[in-house]
C-alpha atoms as a printed R data frame, in Angstrom:
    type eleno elety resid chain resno       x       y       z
1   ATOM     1    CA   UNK     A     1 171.379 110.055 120.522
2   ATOM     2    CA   UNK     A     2 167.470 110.371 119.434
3   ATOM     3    CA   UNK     A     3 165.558 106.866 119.611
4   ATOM     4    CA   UNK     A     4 163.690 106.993 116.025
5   ATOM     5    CA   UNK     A     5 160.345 105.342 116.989
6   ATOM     6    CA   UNK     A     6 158.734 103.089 113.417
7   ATOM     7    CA   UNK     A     7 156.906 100.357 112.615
8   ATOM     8    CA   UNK     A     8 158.974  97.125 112.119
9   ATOM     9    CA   UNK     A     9 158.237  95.009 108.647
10  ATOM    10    CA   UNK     A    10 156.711  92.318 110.626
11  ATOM    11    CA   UNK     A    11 154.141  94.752 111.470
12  ATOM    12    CA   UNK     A    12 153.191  96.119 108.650
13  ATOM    13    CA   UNK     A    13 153.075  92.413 106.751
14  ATOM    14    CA   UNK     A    14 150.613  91.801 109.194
15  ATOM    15    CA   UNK     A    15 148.147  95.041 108.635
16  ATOM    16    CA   UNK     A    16 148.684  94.788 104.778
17  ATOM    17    CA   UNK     A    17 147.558  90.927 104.942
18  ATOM    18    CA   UNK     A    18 144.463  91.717 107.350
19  ATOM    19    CA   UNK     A    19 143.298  95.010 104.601
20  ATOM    20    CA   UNK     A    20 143.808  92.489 101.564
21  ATOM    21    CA   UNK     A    21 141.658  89.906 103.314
22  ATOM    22    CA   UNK     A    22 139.009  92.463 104.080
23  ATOM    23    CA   UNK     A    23 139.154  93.647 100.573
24  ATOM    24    CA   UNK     A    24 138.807  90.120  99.181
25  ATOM    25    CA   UNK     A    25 135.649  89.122 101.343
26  ATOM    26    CA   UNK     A    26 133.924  92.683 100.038
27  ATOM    27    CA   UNK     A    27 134.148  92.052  96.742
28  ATOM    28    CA   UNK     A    28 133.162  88.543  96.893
29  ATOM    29    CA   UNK     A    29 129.730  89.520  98.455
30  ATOM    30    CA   UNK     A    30 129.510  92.711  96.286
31  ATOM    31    CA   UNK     A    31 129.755  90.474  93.059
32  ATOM    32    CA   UNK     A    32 126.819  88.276  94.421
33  ATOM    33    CA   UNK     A    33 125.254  90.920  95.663
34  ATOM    34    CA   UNK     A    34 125.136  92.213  91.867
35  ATOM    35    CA   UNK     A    35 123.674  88.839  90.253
36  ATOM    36    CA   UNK     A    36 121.200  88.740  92.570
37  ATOM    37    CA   UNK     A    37 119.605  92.216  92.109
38  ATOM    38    CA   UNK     A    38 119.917  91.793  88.275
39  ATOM    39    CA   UNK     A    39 117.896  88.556  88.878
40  ATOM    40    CA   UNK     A    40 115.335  90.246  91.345
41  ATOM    41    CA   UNK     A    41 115.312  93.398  88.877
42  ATOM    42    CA   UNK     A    42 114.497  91.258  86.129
43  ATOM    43    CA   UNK     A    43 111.149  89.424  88.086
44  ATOM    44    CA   UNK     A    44 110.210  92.991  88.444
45  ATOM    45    CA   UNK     A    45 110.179  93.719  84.960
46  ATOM    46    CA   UNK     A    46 108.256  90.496  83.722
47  ATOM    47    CA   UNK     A    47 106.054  91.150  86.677
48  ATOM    48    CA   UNK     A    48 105.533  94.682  85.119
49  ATOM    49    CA   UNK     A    49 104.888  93.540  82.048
50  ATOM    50    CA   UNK     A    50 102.369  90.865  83.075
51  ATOM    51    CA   UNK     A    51 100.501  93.348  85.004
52  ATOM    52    CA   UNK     A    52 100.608  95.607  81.757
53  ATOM    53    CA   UNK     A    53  98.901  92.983  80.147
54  ATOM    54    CA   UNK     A    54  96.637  92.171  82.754
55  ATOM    55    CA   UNK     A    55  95.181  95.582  82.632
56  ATOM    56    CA   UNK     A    56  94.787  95.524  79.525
57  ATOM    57    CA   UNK     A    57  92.456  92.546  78.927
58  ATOM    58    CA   UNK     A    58  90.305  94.228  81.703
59  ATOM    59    CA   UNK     A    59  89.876  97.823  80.516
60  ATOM    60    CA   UNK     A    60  89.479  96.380  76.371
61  ATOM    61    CA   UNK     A    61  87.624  93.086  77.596
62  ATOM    62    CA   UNK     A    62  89.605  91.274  75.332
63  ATOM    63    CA   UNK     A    63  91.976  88.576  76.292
64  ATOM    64    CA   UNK     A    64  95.548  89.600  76.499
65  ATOM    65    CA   UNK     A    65  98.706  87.523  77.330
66  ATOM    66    CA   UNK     A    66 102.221  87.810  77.383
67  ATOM    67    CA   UNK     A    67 104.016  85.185  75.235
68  ATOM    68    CA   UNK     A    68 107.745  83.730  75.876
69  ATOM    69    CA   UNK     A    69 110.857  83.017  73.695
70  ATOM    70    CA   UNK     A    70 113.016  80.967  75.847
71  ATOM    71    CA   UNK     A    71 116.301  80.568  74.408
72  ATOM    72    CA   UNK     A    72 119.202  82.745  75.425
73  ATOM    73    CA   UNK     A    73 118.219  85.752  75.545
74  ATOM    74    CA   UNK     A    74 115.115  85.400  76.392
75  ATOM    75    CA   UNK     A    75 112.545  87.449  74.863
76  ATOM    76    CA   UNK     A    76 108.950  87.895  75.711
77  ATOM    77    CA   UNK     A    77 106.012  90.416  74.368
78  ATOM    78    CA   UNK     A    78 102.542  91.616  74.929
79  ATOM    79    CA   UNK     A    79 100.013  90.292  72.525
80  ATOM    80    CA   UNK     A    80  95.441  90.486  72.324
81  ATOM    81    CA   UNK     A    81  93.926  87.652  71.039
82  ATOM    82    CA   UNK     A    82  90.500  87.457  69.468
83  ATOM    83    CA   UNK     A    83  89.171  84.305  68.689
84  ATOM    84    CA   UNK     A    84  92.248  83.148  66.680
85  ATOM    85    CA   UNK     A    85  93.866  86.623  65.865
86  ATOM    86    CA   UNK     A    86  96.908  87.566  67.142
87  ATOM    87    CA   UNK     A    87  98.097  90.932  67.232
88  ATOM    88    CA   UNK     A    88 101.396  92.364  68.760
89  ATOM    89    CA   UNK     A    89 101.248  95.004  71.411
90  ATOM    90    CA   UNK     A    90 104.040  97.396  72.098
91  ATOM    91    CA   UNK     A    91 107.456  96.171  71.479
92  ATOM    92    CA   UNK     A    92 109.451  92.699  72.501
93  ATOM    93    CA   UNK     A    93 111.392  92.791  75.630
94  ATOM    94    CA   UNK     A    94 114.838  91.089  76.406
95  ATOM    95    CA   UNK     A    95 116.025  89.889  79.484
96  ATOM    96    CA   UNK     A    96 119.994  90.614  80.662
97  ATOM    97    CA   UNK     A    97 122.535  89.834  82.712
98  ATOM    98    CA   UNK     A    98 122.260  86.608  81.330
99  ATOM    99    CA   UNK     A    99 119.414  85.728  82.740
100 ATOM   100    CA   UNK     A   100 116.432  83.312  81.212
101 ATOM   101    CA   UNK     A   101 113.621  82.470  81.367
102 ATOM   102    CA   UNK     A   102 113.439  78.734  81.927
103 ATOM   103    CA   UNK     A   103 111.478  76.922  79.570
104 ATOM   104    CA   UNK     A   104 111.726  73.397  81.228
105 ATOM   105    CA   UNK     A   105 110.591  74.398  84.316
106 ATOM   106    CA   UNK     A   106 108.097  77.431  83.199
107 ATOM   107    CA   UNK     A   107 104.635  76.315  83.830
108 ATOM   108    CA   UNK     A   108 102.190  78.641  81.594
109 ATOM   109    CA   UNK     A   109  99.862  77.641  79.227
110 ATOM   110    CA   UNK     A   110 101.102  76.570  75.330
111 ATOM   111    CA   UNK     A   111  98.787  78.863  73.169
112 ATOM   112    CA   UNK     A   112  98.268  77.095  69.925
113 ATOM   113    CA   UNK     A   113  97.680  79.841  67.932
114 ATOM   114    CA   UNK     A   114 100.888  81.783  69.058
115 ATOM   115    CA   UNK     A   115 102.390  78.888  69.187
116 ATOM   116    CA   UNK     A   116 104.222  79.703  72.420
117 ATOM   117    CA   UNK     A   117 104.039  79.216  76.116
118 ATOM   118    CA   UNK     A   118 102.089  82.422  77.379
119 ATOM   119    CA   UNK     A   119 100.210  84.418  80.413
120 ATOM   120    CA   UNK     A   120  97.346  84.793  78.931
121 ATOM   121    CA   UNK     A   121  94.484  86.835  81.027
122 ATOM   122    CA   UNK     A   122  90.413  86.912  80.412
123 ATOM   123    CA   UNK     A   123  88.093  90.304  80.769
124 ATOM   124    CA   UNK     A   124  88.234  89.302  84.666
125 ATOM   125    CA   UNK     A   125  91.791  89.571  84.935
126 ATOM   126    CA   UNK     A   126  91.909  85.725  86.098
127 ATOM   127    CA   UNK     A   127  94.225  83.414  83.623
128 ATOM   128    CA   UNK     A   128  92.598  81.355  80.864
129 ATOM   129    CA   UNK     A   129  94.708  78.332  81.713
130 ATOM   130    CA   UNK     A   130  95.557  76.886  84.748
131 ATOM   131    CA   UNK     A   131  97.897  78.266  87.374
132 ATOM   132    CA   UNK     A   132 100.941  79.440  86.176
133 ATOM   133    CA   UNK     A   133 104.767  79.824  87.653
134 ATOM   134    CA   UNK     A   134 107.800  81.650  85.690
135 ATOM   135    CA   UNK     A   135 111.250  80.562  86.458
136 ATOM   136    CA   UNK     A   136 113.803  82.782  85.786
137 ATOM   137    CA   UNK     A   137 117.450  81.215  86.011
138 ATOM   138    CA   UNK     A   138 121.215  83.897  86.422
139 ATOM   139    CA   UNK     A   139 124.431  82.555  84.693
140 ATOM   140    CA   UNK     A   140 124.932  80.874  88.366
141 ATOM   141    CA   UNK     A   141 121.786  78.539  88.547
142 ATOM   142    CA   UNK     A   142 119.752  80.826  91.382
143 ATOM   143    CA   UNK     A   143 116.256  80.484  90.209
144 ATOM   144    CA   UNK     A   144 113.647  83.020  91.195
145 ATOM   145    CA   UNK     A   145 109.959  82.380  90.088
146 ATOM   146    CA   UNK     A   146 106.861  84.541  89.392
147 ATOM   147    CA   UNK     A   147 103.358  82.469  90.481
148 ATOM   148    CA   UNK     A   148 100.295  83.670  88.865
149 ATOM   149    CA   UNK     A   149  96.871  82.734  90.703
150 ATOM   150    CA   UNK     A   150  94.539  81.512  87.805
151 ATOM   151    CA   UNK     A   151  91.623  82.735  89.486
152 ATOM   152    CA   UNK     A   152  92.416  86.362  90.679
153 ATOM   153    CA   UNK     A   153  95.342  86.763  87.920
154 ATOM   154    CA   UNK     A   154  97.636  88.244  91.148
155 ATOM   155    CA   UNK     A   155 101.108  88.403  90.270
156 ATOM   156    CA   UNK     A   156 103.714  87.104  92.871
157 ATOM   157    CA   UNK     A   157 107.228  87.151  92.599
């Protein structure tokens, strides 16, 4: 008689409980994995945008800013002021993911003639207003922020 050699049930309860576990604990860091790089990839673009305008206020000598719709989504734009004209640059940007930008933490300057919170750089490239910080906020509550020096107008996420 030929001994059959196999793995008993026990056995292979045991492996198919230690791959589901596995499985389980790689997904849960992949999904947080994901809402924090849509959160870091959306400082980049506001960061992007800010330097955008930053640029331009130096090259045109004009004082640009970038101005800030908070509510869900939020929405925020490159604009030039002169004197107390307003005019729209480029399009309006969105954020996703779910992600805002939060208003009752955001420290920028209210521009009364936009009649928004906004960035809003001189012909040096420095801020108008005082320093500034950008809080972004995922569906989760992680907050990432974006610090602008008033003097220098660096950009620091």
């Amino acid at each position: 008689m030929k001994k059959i050699s196999a793995f008993t049930l026990i056995e292979m309860i045991v492996v198919l409980g230690i791959i589901v576990m596995i499985i389980s604990m790689t997904s849960a860091y992949l999904f947080n994995y994901r809402s924090g790089t849509a959160l870091k990839n959306c400082a980049k673009e506001i960061k992007m945008v800010l330097e955008q305008a930053k640029s331009l206020a130096i090259t045109t000598q004009d004082k640009h800013g970038v101005a800030f719709d908070y509510g869900p989504p939020s929405q925020y734009y490159i604009f030039k002021k002169v004197d107390t004209v307003i005019t729209l640059i480029g399009s309006t940007y969105e954020t996703r993911d779910g992600i805002i930008v939060d208003g009752a933490s955001t420290t920028l300057g209210f521009d009364s003639d936009l009649g928004k919170d906004a960035a809003l750089f001189n012909s040096r490239g420095g801020l108008s207003g005082g320093q500034a910080t950008i809080y972004l906020k995922d569906s989760g509550g992680t907050v990432r922020t974006i610090g602008l020096n008033n003097v220098t107008g660096y950009i620091k996420i």
